[in-house]
C-alpha positions as CSV (number, residue, x, y, z in Angstrom):
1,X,76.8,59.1,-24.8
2,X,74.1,60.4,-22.7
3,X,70.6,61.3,-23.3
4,X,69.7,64.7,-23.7
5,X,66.3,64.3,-22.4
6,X,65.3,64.8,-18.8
7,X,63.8,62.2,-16.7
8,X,60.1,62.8,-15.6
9,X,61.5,63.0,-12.3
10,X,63.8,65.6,-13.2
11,X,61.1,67.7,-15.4
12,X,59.0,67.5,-11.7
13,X,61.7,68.9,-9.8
14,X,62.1,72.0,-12.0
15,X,58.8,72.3,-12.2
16,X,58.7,72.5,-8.6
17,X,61.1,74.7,-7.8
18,X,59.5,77.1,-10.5
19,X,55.9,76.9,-8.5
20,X,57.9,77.5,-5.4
21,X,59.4,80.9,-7.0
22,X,56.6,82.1,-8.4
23,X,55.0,81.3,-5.0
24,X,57.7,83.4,-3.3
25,X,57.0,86.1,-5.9
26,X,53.2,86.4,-4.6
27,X,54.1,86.3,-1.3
28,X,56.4,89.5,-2.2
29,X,53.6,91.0,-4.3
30,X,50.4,90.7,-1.4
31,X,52.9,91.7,1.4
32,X,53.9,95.0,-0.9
33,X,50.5,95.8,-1.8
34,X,49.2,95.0,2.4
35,X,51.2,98.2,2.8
36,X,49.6,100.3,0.3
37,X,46.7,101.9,2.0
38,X,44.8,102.2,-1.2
39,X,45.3,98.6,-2.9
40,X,42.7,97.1,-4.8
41,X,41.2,94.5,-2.5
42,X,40.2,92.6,-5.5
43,X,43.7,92.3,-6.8
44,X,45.0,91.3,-3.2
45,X,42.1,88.5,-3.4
46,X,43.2,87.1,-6.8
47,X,47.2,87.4,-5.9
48,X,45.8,85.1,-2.9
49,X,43.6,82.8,-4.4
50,X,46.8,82.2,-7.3
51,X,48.8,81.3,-4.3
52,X,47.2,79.0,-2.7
53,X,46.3,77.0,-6.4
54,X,50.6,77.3,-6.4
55,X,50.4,75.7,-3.0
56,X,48.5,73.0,-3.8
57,X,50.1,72.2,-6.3
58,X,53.4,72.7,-5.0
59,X,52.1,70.0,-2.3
60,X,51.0,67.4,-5.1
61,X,54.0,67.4,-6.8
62,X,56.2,67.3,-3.8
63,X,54.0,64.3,-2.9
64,X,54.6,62.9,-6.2
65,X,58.3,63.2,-5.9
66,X,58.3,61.5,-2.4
67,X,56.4,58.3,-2.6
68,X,54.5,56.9,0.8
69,X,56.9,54.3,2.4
70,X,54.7,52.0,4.7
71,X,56.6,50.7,7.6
């Protein structure tokens, strides 16, 4: 029988890869709206700061995941 619950390790990696789409997403979004010659520049600012909040965090659970091996 196994044991329907995830492992925190598991929960991370989904987690991740969910940051990592929405991150994508953004990047889709502030490249769309670059083109538009009458985008709100405070929209483009806010889709910019959200992505790089995702890419922090995106880098702190990726850390998490992959722990330091001192040689």
């Amino acid at each position: 029988m196994t044991d329907p619950e995830m492992s925190r390790e598991d929960v991370l990696r989904v987690k991740l890869e969910l940051l990592r789409a929405e991150h994508r997403d953004l990047d889709d979004a502030i490249a769309a709206l670059d083109l538009e010659a009458r985008a709100d520049p405070l929209a483009v600012r806010r889709l910019k700061k959200r992505k790089l909040m995702l890419k922090d965090e995106i880098t702190r659970l990726s850390d998490e995941l992959t722990p330091d091996i001192i040689a």
